[in-house]
Residue frames as qw, qx, qy, qz and C-alpha x, y, z in Angstrom:
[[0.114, 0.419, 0.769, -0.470, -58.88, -82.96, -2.14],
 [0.238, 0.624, 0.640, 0.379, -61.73, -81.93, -3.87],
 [0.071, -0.909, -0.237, 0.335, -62.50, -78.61, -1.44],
 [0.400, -0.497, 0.364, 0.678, -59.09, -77.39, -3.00],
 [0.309, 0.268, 0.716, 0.566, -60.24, -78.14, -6.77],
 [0.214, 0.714, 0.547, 0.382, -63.27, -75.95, -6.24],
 [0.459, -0.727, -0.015, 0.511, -61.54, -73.36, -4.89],
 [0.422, -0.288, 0.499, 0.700, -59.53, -72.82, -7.77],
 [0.023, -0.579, -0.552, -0.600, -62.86, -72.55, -10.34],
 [0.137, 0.860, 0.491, -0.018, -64.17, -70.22, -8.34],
 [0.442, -0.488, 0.333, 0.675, -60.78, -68.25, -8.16],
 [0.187, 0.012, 0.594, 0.782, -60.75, -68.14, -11.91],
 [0.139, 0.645, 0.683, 0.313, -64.52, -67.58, -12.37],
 [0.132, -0.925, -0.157, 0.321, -63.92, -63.99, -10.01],
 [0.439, -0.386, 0.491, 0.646, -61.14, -63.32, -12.38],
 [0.152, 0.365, 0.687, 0.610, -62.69, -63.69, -15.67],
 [0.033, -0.875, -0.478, -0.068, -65.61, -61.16, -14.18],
 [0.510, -0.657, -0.093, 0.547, -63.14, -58.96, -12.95],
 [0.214, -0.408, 0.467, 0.755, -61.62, -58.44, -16.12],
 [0.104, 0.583, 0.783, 0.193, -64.96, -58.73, -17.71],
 [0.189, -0.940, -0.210, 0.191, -65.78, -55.58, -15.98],
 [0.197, -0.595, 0.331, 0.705, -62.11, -53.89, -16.46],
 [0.411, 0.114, 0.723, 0.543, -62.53, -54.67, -20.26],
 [0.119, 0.730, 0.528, 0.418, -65.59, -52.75, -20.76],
 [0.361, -0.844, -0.018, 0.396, -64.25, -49.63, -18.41],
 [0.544, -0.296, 0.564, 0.545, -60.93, -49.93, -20.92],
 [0.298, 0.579, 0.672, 0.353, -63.68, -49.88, -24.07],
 [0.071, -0.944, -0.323, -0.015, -65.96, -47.13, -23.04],
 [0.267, -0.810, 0.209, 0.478, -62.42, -44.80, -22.32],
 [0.227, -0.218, 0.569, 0.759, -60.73, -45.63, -25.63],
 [0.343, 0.507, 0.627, 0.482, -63.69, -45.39, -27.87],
 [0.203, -0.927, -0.250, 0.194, -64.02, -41.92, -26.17],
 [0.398, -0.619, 0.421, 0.531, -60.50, -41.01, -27.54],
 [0.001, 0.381, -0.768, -0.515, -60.38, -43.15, -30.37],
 [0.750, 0.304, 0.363, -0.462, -64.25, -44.04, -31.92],
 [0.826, 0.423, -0.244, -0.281, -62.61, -45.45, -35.15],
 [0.151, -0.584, 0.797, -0.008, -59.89, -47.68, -33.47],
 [0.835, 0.114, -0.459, -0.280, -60.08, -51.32, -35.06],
 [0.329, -0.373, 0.704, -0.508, -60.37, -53.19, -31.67],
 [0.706, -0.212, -0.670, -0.082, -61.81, -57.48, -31.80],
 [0.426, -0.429, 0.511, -0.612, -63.58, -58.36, -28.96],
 [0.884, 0.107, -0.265, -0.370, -65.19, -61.71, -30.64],
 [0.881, -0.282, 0.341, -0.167, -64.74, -65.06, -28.89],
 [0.866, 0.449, 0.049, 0.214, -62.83, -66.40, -32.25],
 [0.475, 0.617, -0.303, 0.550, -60.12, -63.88, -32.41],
 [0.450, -0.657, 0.521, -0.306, -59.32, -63.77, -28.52],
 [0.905, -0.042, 0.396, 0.148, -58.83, -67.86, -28.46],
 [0.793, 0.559, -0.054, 0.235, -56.63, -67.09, -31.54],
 [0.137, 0.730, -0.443, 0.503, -54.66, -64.50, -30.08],
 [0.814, -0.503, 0.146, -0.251, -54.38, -66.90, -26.92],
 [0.868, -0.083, 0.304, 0.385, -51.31, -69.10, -27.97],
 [0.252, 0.739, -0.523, -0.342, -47.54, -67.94, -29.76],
 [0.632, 0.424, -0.644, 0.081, -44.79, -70.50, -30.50],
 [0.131, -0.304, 0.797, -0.505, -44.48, -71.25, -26.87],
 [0.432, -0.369, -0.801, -0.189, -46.96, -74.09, -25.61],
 [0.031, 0.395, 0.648, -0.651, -48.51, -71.60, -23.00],
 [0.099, -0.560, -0.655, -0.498, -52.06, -70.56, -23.47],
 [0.100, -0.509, -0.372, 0.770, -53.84, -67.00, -21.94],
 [0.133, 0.728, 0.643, 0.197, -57.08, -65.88, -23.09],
 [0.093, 0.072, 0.016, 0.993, -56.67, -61.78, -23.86],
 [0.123, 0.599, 0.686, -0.394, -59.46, -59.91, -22.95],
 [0.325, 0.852, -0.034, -0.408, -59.00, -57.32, -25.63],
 [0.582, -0.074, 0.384, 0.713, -57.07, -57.39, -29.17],
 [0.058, 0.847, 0.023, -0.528, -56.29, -54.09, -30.37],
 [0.763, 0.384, 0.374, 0.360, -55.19, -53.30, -33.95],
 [0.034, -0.904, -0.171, 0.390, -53.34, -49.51, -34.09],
 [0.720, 0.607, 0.261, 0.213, -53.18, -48.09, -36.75],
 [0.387, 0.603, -0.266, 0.645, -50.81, -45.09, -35.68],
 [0.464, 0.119, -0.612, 0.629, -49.21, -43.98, -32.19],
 [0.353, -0.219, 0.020, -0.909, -51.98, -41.85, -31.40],
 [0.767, -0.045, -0.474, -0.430, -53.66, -45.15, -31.53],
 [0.683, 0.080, -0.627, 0.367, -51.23, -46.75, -29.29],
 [0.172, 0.227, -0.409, 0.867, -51.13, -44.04, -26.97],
 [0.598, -0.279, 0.005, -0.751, -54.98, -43.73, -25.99],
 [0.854, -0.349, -0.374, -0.092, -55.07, -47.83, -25.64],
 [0.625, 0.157, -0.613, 0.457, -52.65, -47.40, -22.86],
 [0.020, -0.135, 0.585, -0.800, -53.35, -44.72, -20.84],
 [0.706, -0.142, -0.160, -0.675, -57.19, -46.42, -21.29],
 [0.832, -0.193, -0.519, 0.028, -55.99, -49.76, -20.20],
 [0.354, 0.225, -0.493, 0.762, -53.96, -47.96, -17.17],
 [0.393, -0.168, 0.312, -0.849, -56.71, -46.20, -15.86],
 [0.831, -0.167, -0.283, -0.449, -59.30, -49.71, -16.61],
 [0.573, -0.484, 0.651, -0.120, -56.24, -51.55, -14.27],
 [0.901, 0.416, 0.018, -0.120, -55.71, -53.89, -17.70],
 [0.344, -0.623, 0.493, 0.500, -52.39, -55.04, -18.61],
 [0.402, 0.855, -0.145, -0.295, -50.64, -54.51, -21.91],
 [0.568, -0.219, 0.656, 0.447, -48.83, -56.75, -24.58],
 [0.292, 0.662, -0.350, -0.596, -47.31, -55.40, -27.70],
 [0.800, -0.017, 0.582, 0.141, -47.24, -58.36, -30.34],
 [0.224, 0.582, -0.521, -0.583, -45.81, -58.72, -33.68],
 [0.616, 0.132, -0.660, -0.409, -46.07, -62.08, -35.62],
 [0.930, -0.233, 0.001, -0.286, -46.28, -64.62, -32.49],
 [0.740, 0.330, -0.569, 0.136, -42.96, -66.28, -33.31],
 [0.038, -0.595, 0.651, -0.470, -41.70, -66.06, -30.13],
 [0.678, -0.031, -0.722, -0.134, -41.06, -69.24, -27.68],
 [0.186, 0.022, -0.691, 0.698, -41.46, -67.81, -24.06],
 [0.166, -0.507, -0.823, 0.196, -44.59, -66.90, -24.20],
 [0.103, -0.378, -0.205, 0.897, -44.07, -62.82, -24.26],
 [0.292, -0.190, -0.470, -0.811, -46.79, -62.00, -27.26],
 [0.241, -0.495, -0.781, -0.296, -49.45, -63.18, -24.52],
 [0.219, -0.200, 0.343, -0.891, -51.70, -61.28, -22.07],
 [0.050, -0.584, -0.806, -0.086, -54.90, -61.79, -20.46],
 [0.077, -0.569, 0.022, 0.819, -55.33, -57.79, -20.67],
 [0.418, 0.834, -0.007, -0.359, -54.91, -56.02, -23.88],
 [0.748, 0.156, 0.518, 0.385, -53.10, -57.85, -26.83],
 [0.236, 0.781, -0.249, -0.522, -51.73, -54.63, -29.19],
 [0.747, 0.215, 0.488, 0.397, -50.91, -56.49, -33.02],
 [0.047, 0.739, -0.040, -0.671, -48.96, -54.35, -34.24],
 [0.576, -0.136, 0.753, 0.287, -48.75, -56.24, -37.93],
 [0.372, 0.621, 0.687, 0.068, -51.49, -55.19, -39.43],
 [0.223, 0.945, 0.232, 0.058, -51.63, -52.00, -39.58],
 [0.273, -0.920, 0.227, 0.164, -48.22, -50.45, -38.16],
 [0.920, 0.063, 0.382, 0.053, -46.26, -52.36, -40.74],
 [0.611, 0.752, 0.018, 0.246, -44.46, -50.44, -43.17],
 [0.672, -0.317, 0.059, 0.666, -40.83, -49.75, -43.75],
 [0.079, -0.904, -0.270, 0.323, -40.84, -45.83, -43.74],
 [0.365, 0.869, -0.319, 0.099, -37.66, -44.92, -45.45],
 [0.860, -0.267, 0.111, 0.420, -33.99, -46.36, -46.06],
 [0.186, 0.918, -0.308, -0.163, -30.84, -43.98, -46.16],
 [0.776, 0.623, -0.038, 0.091, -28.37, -45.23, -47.66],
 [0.304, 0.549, -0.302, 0.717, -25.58, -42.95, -47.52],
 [0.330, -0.624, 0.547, -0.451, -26.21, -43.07, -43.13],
 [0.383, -0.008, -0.899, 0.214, -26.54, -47.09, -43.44],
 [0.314, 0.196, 0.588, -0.719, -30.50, -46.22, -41.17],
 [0.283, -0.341, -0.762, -0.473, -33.51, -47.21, -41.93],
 [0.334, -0.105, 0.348, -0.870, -37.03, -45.98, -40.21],
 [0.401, -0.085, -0.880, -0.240, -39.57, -48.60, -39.46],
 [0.681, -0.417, -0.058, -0.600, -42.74, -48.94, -37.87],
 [0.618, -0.367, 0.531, -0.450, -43.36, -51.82, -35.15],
 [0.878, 0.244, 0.256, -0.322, -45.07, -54.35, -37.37],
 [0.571, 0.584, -0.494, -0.299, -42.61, -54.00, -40.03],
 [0.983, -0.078, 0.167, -0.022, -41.93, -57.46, -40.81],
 [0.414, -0.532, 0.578, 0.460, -37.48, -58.39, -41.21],
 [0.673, 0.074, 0.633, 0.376, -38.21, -59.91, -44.03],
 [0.252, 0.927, 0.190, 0.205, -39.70, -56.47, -46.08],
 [0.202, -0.896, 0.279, 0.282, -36.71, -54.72, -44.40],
 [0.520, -0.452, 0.578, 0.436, -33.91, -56.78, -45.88],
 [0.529, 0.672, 0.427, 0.293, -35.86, -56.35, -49.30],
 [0.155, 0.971, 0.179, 0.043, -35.32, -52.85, -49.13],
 [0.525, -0.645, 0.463, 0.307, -31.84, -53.07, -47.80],
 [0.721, 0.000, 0.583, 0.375, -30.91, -55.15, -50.11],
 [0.440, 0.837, 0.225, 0.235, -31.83, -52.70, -53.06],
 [0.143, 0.956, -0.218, 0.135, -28.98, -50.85, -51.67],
 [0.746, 0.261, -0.580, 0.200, -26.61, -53.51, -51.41],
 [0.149, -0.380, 0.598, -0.690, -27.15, -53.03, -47.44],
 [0.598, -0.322, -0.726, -0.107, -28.84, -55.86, -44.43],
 [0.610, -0.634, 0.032, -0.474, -30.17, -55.83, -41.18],
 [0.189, 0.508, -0.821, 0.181, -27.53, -58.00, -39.44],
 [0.452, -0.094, 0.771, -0.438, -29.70, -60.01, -36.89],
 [0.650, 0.093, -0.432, -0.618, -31.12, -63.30, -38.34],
 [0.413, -0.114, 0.814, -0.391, -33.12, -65.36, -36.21],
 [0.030, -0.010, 0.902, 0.430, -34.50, -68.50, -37.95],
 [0.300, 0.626, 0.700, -0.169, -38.18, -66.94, -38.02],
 [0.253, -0.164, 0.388, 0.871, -36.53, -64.35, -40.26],
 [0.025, -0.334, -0.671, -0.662, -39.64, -64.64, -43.11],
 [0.282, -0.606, -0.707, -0.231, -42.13, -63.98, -40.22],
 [0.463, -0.283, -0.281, 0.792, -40.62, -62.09, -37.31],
 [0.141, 0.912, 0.176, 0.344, -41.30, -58.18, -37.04],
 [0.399, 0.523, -0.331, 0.677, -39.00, -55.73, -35.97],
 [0.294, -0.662, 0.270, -0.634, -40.80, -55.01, -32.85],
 [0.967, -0.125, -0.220, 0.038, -40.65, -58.72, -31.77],
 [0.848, 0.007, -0.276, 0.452, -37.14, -58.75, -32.26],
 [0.048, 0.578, -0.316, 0.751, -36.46, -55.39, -30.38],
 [0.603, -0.490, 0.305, -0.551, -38.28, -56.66, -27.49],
 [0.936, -0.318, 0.033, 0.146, -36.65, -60.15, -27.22],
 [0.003, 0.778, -0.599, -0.188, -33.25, -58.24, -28.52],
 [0.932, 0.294, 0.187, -0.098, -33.03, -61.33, -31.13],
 [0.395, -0.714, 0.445, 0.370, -30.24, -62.74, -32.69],
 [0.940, 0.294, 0.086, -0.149, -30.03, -65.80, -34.56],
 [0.897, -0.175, 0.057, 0.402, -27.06, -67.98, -35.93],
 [0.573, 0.617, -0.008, 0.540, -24.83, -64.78, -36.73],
 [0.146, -0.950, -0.105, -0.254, -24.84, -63.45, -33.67],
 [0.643, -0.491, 0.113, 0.576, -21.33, -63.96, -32.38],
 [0.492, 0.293, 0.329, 0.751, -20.36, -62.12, -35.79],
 [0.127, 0.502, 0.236, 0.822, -22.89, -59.46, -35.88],
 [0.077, -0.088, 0.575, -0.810, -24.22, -59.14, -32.55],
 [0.152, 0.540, 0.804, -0.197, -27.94, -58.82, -31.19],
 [0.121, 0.855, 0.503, 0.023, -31.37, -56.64, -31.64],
 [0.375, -0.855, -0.089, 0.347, -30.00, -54.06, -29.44],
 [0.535, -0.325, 0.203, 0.753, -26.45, -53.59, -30.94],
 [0.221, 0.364, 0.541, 0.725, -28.55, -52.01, -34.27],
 [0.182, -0.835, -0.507, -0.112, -31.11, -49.98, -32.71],
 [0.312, 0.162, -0.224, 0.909, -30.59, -45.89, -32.41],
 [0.125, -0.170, -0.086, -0.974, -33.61, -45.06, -31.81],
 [0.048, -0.428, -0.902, 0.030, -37.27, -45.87, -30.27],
 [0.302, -0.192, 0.159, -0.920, -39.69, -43.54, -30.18],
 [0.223, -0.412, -0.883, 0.008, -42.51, -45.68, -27.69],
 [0.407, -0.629, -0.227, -0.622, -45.32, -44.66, -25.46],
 [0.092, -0.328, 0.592, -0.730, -45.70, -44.45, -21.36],
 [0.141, -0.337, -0.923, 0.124, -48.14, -46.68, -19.72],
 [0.071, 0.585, 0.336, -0.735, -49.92, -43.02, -19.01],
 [0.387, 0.840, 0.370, -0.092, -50.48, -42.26, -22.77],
 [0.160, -0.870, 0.311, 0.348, -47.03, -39.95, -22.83],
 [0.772, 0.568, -0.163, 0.236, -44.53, -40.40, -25.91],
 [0.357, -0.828, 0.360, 0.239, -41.10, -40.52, -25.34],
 [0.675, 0.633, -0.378, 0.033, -38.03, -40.94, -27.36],
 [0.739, -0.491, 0.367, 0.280, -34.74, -43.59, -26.25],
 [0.835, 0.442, -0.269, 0.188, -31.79, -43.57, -27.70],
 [0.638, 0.047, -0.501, 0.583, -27.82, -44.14, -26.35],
 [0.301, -0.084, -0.566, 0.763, -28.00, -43.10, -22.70],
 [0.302, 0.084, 0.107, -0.943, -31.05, -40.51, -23.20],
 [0.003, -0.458, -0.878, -0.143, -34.48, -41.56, -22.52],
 [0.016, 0.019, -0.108, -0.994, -37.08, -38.23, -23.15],
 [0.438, 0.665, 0.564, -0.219, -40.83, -37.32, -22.99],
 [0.310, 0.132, 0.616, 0.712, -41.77, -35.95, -26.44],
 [0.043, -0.554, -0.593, -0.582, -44.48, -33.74, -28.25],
 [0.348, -0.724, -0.235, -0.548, -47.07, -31.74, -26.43],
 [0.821, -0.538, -0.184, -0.039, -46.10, -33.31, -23.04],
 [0.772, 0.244, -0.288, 0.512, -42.23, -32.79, -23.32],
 [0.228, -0.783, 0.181, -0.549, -42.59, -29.75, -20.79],
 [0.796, -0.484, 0.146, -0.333, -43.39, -32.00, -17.97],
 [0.001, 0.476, -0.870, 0.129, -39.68, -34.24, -16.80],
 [0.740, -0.061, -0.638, -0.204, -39.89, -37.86, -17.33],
 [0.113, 0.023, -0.776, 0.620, -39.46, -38.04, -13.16],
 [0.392, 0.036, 0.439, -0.808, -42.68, -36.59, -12.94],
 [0.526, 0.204, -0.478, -0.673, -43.91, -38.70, -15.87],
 [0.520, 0.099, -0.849, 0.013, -43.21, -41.90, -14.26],
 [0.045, 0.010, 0.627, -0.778, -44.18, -41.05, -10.80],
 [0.579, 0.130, 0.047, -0.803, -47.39, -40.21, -12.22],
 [0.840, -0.032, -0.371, -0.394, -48.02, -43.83, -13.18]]
């Protein structure tokens, strides 16, 4: 019936103001934190950032570019307090759909991108979000060492992709998934709060590490 059809535009037309309004609440608190943060608001680069590999489509209301954790940390506990939600993305590859939002759209690629430092002699490597699998297994490879997980977007993929779908690809009965390589995360709280994970321990960090992650969470 038709009454039903316009029901549904206006449904979406209080939505899109809604988050019209949280978007610029979400602005005005991170450029207070963070005045040089390299943040697209432009009609072009939302509709890009709207679609991955999957065939769903969701218009972001923000895309954020950060450049370091500091960066990361301010758009969160700004999109927490504007009532925005929050997707990390890396290259898009992904086919469920998880790199969209209609929130805040974090890419890490651009800027957070670099592979920090390979030991050797512990068989670890330190890497940013963005870094991309295919710059890691360069660097590995100089030391006659690989990243074990290869999923068949391999050239495009970033590490934080494939930590957050815990990726595999066609080795993985041999070498396992994401997860089985990963010692370490150091992420961010939906409040702004660092915290380190690794086996069994999950930790607030820095300035904030007084305060128990019970009270951290509670608080958001």
């Amino acid at each position: 019936p038709q009454y039903h059809h316009l029901i549904r535009l206006a449904m979406t037309s209080q939505k899109s103001n809604s988050n019209s309004a949280r978007r610029d609440v979400f602005l005005g608190l991170l450029h207070e934190s963070r005045p040089d943060v390299d943040v697209d608001v432009r009609s072009l680069t939302l509709r890009q950032y709207a679609y991955d590999a999957s065939n769903y489509r969701l218009l972001p209301a923000v895309v954020l570019f950060p450049k370091s954790e500091d960066d990361v940390a301010a758009a969160l506990a700004a999109a927490t307090a504007a009532e925005l939600p929050v997707v990390a993305r890396g290259a898009g590859t992904t086919m469920a759909g998880n790199a969209l939002s209609d929130g805040v759209v974090l890419d890490m690629s651009r800027h957070m991108n670099r592979v920090l430092a390979v030991r050797p002699e512990d068989r670890v490597a330190v890497v940013e979000a963005g870094a991309r699998l295919l710059d890691l297994q360069r660097e590995a490879a100089r030391h006659g060492l690989m990243f074990a997980p290869d999923p068949s977007s391999g050239s495009r993929v970033t590490i934080g992709g494939m930590l957050g779908n815990d990726a595999c690809g066609n080795h993985s009965v041999a070498y396992g998934r994401t997860s089985d390589h990963v010692l370490a995360v150091d992420g961010v709280l939906a409040d702004g709060s660092p915290i380190r994970a690794h086996r069994g321990v999950l930790q607030v960090v820095g300035p904030r590490a007084s305060v128990s992650l019970d009270q951290r969470l509670q608080g958001v």
